[in-house]
BAGUFI-711057 format. One record per residue (C-alpha): residue in three letters; x, y, z. Coordinates in steps of 0.5 Angstrom, whole numbers, padded with zeros to 4 digits, always signed. Example, Ala and Ser with C-alpha at 12.3 -4.5 7.8 and 13.67 -1.06 7.14 Angstrom:
2
ALA+0025-0009+0016 SER+0027-0002+0014 
//
This chain:
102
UNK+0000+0000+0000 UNK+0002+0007-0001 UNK+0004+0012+0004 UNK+0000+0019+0004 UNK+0007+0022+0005 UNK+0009+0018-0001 UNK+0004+0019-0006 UNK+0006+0028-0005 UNK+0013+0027-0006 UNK+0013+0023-0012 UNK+0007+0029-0016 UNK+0010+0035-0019 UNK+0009+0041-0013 UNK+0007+0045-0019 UNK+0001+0042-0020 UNK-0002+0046-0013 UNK+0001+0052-0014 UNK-0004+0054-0011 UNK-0003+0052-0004 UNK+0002+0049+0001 UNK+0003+0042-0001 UNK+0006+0040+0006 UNK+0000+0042+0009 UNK-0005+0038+0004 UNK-0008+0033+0007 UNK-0008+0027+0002 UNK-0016+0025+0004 UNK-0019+0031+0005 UNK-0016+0034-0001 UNK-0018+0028-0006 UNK-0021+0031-0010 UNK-0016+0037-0012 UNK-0011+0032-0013 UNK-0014+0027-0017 UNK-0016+0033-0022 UNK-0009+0036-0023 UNK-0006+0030-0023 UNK-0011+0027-0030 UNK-0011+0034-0032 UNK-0003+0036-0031 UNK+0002+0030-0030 UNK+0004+0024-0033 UNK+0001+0016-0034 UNK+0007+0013-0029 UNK+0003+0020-0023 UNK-0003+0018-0028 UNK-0003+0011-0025 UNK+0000+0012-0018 UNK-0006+0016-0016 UNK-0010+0011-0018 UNK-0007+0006-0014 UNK-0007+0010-0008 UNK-0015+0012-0009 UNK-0017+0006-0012 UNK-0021+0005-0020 UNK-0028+0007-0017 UNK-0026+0013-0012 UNK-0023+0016-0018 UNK-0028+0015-0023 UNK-0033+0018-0018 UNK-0029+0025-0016 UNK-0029+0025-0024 UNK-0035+0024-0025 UNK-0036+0029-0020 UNK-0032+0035-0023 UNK-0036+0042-0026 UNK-0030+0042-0032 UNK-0025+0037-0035 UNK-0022+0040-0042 UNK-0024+0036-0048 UNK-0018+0033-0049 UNK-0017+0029-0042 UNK-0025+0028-0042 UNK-0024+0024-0048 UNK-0018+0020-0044 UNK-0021+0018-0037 UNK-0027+0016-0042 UNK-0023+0011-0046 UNK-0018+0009-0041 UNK-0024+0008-0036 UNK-0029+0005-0041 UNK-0035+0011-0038 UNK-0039+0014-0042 UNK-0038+0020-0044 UNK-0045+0023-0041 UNK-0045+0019-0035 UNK-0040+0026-0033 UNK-0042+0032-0030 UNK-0038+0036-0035 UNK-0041+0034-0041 UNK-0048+0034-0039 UNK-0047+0041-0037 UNK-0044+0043-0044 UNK-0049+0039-0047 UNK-0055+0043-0044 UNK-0050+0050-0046 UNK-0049+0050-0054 UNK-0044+0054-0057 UNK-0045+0059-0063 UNK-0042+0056-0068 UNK-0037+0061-0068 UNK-0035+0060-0062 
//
């Protein structure tokens, strides 16, 4: 099993720029680190968040999220095996269509 201090020293800190990462709380703060991590780092931090949180915690915090970019979207669908409408983001976006110059 992976250990909460391990799984922060093996992520990039440019990923929480935004916040002290020695004060992050591994549990607490799943959300945000399953997130940056699938949006930013690479398929071995990829695969290292997925073994500490499990498939299924990082499936639904996925799911939860109000935005993931089309690209990364698209690659947790596939590598998941989810449908893309079972994802927040992309209902939202489907109930808010964009002009078609946009």
């Amino acid at each position: 099993m992976i250990e909460q201090s391990d799984i922060l020293k093996d992520l990039k800190q440019q990923y929480f720029w935004d916040v002290d990462i020695s004060r992050l709380d591994v549990d607490k703060s799943k959300r945000l680190i399953i997130e940056r991590v699938f949006v930013l780092g690479t398929a071995k931090e990829i695969m290292l968040v997925k073994k500490y949180y499990g498939t299924s915690v990082v499936i639904d915090v996925l799911k939860s999220l109000n935005y993931i970019d089309p690209k990364t979207l698209n690659f947790v669908s596939k590598l998941f095996n989810v449908s893309l409408k079972s994802f927040k983001c992309y209902r939202r976006k489907q109930l808010n269509p964009q002009h078609w110059g946009s």
